[in-house]
N, C-alpha and C positions, 0 to 999 in steps of 0.2 A: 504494500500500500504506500502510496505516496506523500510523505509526509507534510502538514499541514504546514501551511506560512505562518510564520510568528507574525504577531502585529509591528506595527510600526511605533507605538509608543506605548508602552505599560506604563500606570505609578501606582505603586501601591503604599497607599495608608503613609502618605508621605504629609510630616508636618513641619515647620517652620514658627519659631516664635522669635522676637526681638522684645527681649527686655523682659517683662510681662506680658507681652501682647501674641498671642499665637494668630501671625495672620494666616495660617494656610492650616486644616482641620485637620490632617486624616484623609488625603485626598485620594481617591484610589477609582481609576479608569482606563480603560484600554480603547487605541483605536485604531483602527484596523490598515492596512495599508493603501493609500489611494484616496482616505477621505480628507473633507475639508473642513477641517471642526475648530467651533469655536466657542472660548470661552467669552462669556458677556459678563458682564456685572457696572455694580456703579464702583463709584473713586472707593477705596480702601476696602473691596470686596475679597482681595487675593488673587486676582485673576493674574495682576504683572509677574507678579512674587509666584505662584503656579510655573509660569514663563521661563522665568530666568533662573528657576530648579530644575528646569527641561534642559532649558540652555548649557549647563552650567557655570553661571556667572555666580549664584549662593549657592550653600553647600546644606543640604537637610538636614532638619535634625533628629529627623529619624524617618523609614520609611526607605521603598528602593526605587528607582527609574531602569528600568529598561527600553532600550531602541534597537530596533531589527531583532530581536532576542537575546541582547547584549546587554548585561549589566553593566551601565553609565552611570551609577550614581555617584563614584567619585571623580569621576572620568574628566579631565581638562578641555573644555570647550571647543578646542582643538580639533580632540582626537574625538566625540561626538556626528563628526560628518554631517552636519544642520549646514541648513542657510539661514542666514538671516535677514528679515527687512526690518529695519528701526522706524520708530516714530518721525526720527526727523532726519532721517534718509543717513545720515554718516557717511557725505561724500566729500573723497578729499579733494582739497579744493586744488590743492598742488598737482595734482593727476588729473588730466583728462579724461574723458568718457570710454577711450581703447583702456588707458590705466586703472581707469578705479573698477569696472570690469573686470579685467585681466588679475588686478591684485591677489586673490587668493591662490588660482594658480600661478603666479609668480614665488606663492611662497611654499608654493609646494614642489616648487623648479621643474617644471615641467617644460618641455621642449616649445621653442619659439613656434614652431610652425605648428604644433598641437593647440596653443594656447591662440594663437591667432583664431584659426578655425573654429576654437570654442566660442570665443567673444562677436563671433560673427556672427552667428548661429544663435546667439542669448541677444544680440540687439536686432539680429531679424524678427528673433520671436515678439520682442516688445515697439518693434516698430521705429528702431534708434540707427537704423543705417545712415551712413551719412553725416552722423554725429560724433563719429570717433576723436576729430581732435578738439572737441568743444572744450571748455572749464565748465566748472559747476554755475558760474558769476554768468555764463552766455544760456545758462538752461532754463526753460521755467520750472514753476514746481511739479507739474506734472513728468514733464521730461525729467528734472531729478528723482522720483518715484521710480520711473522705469528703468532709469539706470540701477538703482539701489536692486530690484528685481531682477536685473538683467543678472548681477555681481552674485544674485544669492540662491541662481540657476544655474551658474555657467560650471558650477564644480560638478553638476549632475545629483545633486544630494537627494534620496529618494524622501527626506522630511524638512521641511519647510517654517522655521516662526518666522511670525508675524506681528508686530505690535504695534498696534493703531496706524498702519502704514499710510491711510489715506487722510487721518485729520486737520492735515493744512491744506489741503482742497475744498476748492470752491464745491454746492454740491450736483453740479452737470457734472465736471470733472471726474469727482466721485462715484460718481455711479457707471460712467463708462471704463476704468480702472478695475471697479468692483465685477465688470462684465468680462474683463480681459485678463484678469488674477485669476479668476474662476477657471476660464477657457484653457488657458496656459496649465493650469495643475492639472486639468482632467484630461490635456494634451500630452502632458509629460509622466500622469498617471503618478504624482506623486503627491505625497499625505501632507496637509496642510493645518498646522494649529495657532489660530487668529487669535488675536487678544485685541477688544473692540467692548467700547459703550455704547454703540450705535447700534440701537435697536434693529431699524429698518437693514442696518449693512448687514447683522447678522443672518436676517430672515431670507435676504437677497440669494448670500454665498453660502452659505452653509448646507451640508449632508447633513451633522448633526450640531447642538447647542448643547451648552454646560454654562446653566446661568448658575450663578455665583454669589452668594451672600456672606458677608463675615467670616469669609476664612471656610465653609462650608458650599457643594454641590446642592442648592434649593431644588434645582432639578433635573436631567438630563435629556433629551432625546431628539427626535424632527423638529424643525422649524412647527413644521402646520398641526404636530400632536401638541408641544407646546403653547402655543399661541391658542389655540383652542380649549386646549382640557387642562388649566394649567391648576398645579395642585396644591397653592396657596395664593391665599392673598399679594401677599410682596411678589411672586410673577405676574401673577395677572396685573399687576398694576406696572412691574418694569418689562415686560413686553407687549408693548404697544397700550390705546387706551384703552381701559374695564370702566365697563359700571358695576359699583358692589352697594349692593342693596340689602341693608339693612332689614334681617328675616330671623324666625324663629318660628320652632315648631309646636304646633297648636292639636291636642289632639289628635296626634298623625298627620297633620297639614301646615305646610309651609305658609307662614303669613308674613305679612309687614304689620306696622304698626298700628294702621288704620282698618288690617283687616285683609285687603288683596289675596288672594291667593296663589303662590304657583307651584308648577311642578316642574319635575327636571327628568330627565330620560333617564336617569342611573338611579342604584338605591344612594340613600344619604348615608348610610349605615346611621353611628349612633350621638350624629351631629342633634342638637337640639338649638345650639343658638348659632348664630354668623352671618355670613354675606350671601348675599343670591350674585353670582358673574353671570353678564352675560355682556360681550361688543357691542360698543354702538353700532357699526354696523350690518347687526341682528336687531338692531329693533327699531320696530316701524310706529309712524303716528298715526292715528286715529282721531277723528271727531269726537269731542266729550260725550255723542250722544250715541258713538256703537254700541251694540248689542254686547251685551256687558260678558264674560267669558276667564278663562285663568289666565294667569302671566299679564295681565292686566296692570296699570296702576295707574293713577289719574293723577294731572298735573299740570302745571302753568307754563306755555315758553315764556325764557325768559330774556335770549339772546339767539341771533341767525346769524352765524359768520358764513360768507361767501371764501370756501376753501378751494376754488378752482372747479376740479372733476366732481366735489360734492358739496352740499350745504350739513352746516352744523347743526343741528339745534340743542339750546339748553333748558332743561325742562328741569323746574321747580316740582321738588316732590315734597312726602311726609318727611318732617321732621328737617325741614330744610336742606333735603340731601341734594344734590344735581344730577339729573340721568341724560347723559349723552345722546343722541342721535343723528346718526351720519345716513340723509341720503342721498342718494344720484344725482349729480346735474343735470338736468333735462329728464328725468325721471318723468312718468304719467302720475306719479301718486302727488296726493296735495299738495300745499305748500301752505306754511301757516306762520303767524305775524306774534311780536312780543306781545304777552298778552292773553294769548286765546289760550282755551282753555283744552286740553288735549285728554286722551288717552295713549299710555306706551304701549305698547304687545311685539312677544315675542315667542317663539317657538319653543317645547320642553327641551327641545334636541341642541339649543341655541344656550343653556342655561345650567349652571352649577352651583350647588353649595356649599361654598370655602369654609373651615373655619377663621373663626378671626384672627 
């Protein structure tokens, strides 16, 4: 039988403190070779610190890293085989576009004519021919980007970090970068670990997420399992926008305060108090005078932002909460003014119960 590919990064139960502060849990993940995963979180989540125990820039303080099925966790950055792209590109400014390219294999002396043809072949791929003997001072920021990319493909490394590579981009920029990162790793079929607070970039690029809270994995898995079923509070509120509606259980029946009632496609198991999740855009308005039904709840707009492709609305509920609703631009359903008095509804299938 043919034996099974290792992954391209193990960590196991790897933690990290400075001083008293344990910013990194216990983190323990594997991923598989080829994917493009990324860690999200907000500032002081762990997510950089995660990074640069990959990388080896810190050293654990307990816990192991394996890459290709090679225990690296003391292992010199070096001898790791990563690429790397930085935040803020780390392009020397004394080297040209051939050089800062070329640098790695320079130091790994590798023959003039190998290294050429590699660097040719890494600024084809990014779109930089032509640019060989530019300085960094003649490039823009996107062109610095790709050079940083070009440098941290051209050794061939089959894994790839990444740290906020794209946050000094404007965001058109961004997002065609984010279309061309992607392209390129799943061209070169090699595994990608992103480190990003940008919601939207993760849900863009990613195979799979590992949002990230306080040193802890909140939760793991697809963008769209994620973003959908997420399994607390703190994600559904840090990927993308939730309405969490203030519910508890009545009797066996999910309420609000006022009474409403909803249901939700799954059991609650042995939740009694917390938040009803459901996307604004899952839920639709209604006339205060619909035929009354569950998943209901009745409400005041109280604000219409004109967001381009959709209209906002902000709808006053019980107990002064705010429930979002996002719909269509040019859409055939209503349309309705600060003021009027609405009904929300939404679908059980559309709808979850967090705890708090």
């Amino acid at each position: 039988m043919k034996p099974s590919t290792p992954p391209s990064v193990e960590l196991s139960a790897l933690r990290k403190s400075y001083g008293r502060e344990t910013v990194v849990k216990d983190i323990s993940l594997t991923i598989p070779q080829g994917e493009f995963f990324s860690l999200l979180g907000p500032s002081g989540s762990g997510k950089t610190t995660t990074l640069s125990l990959l990388a080896g820039f810190i050293r654990p303080d307990q816990g192991r890293i394996h890459i290709n099925g090679t225990d690296a966790t003391f292992a010199p950055p070096r001898e790791r085989g990563l690429g790397m792209v930085f935040q803020n590109y780390a392009i020397f400014p004394h080297l040209d576009v051939f050089g800062n390219v070329a640098f790695p294999l320079t130091i790994r002396k590798l023959p003039k004519a190998e290294i050429a043809e590699r660097v040719k072949k890494a600024l084809e791929m990014v779109k930089l021919t032509g640019f060989e003997s530019r300085f960094a001072r003649q490039l823009s920021g996107g062109q610095q980007q790709r050079v940083a990319l070009a440098r941290a493909i051209v050794g061939h490394p089959s894994v790839v970090l990444m740290d906020e590579p794209l946050g000094a981009l404007d965001k058109n920029l961004r997002y065609h970068m984010q279309v061309e990162i992607k392209e390129i790793s799943r061209r070169l079929g090699m595994t990608v670990v992103y480190v990003t607070h940008d919601q939207e970039e993760a849900l863009t690029m990613s195979d799979r997420i590992a949002i990230m809270d306080r040193g802890v994995i909140a939760q793991m898995g697809s963008p769209r399992a994620i973003y959908e079923r997420p399994e607390s509070s703190f994600v559904a509120k840090f990927l993308g926008e939730a309405n969490l509606i203030e519910a508890r259980r009545v009797n066996g029946v999910l309420q609000s305060a006022t009474g409403s009632q909803f249901q939700t496609a799954e059991d609650i198991g042995d939740l009694n108090d917390g938040k009803l999740f459901v996307r604004p855009e899952k839920v639709t308005l209604l006339p205060s005078d619909a035929p009354p039904n569950v998943n209901q709840l009745p409400g005041e707009v109280r604000r219409v932002s004109f967001l381009g492709n959709i209209i906002r609305y902000e709808v006053s509920v019980v107990n002064d909460q705010t429930v979002l609703c996002d719909a269509a631009n040019g859409s055939s359903s209503s349309t309705f003014s600060p003021g009027d008095k609405v009904l929300l509804s939404w679908q059980s299938a559309d709808a979850r119960f967090l705890g708090k």
